[in-house]
C-alpha positions as CSV (number, residue, x, y, z in Angstrom):
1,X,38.8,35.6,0.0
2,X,38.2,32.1,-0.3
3,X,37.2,30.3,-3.7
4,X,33.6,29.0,-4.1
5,X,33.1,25.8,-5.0
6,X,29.7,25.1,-6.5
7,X,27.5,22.9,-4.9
8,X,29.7,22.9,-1.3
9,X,26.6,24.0,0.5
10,X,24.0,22.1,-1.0
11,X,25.3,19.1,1.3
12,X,23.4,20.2,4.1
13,X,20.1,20.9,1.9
14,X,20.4,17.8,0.1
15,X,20.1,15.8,3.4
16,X,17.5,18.1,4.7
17,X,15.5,17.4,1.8
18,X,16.1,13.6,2.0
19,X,14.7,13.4,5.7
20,X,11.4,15.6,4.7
21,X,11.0,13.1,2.5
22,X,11.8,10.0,4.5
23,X,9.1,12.0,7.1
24,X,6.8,11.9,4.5
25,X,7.2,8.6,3.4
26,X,7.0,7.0,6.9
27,X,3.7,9.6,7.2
28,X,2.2,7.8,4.0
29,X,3.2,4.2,5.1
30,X,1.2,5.2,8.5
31,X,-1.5,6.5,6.4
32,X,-2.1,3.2,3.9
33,X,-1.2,0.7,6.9
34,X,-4.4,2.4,8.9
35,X,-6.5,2.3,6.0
36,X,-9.3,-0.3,4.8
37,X,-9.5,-1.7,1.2
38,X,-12.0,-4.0,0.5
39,X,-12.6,-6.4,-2.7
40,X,-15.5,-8.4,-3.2
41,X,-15.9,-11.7,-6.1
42,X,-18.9,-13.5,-7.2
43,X,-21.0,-10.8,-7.8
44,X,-20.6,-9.3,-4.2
45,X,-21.2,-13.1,-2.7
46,X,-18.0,-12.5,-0.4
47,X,-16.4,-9.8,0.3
48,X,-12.8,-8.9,1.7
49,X,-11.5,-6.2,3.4
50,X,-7.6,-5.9,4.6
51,X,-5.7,-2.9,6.1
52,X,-2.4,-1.4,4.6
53,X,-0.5,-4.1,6.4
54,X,-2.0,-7.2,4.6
55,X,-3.9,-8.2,7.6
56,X,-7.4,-10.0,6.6
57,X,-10.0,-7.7,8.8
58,X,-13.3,-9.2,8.4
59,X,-14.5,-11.7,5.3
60,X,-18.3,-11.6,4.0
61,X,-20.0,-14.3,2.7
62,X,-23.5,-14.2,2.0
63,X,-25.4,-17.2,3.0
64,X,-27.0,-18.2,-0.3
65,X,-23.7,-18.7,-2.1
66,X,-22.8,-21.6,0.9
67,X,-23.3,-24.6,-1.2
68,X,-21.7,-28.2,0.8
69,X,-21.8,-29.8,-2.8
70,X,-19.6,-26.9,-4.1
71,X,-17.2,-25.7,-1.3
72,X,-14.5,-25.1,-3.6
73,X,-16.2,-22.7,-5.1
74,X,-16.8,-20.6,-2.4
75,X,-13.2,-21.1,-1.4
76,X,-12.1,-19.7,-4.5
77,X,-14.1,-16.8,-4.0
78,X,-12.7,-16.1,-0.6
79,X,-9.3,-16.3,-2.6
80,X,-9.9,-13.5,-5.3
81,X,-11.4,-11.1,-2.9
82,X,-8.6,-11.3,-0.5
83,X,-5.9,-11.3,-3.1
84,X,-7.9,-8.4,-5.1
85,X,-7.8,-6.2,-1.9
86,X,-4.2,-7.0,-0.7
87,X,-3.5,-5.8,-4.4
88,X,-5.6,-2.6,-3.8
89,X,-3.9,-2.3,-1.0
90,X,-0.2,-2.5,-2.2
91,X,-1.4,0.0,-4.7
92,X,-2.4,2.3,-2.3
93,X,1.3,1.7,-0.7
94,X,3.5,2.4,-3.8
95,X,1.2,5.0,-5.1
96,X,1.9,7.0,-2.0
97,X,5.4,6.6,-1.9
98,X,6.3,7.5,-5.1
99,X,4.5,11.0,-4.6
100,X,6.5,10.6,-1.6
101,X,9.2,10.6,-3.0
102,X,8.1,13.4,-6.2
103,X,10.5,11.2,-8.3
104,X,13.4,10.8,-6.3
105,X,15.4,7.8,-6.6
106,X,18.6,7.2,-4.7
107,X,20.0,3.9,-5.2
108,X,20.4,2.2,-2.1
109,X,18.1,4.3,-0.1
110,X,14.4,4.4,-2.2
């Protein structure tokens, strides 16, 4: 009869577990890359919206808020409403990993 070591066989269910959760990670990423998050500044003069990759999809500015005396202005709300939803959308990201993940860490992989 051979001696049990405990633990030998969790090998195989450890990395069994770490690819269901690399599936569901990659199914998340998919998820918040296809998504929408939108952010809007100066009382709703111009609004954002950026998918899950950071990519600018459409800007909104509403035409009573284009001043050409005070450009920079508008410019600068054009800046917070992009950065707001690229934040939003990095959010969305690590948020979904992390349950991803249920609390996981393995250095060098997550």
């Amino acid at each position: 009869m051979k001696a049990r070591i405990p633990g030998a066989n969790n090998g195989g269910n450890m990395m069994q577990m770490v690819q269901k959760m690399q599936e569901n990670m990659q199914k998340v990423q998919d998820e918040v890359e296809a998504s929408e998050f939108s952010s809007s500044a100066g009382g709703g003069a111009v609004e954002a919206t950026v998918n899950g990759k950071h990519e600018i999809l459409s800007i909104k500015i509403k035409p009573d808020v284009v001043d050409p005396d005070d450009v920079e202005m508008l410019e600068d709300m054009v800046i917070v409403a992009v950065n707001e939803a690229i934040r939003k959308a990095s959010e969305a990201m690590e948020k979904g990993i992390d349950q991803a993940k249920g609390g996981l860490s393995i250095p060098g992989l997550f």
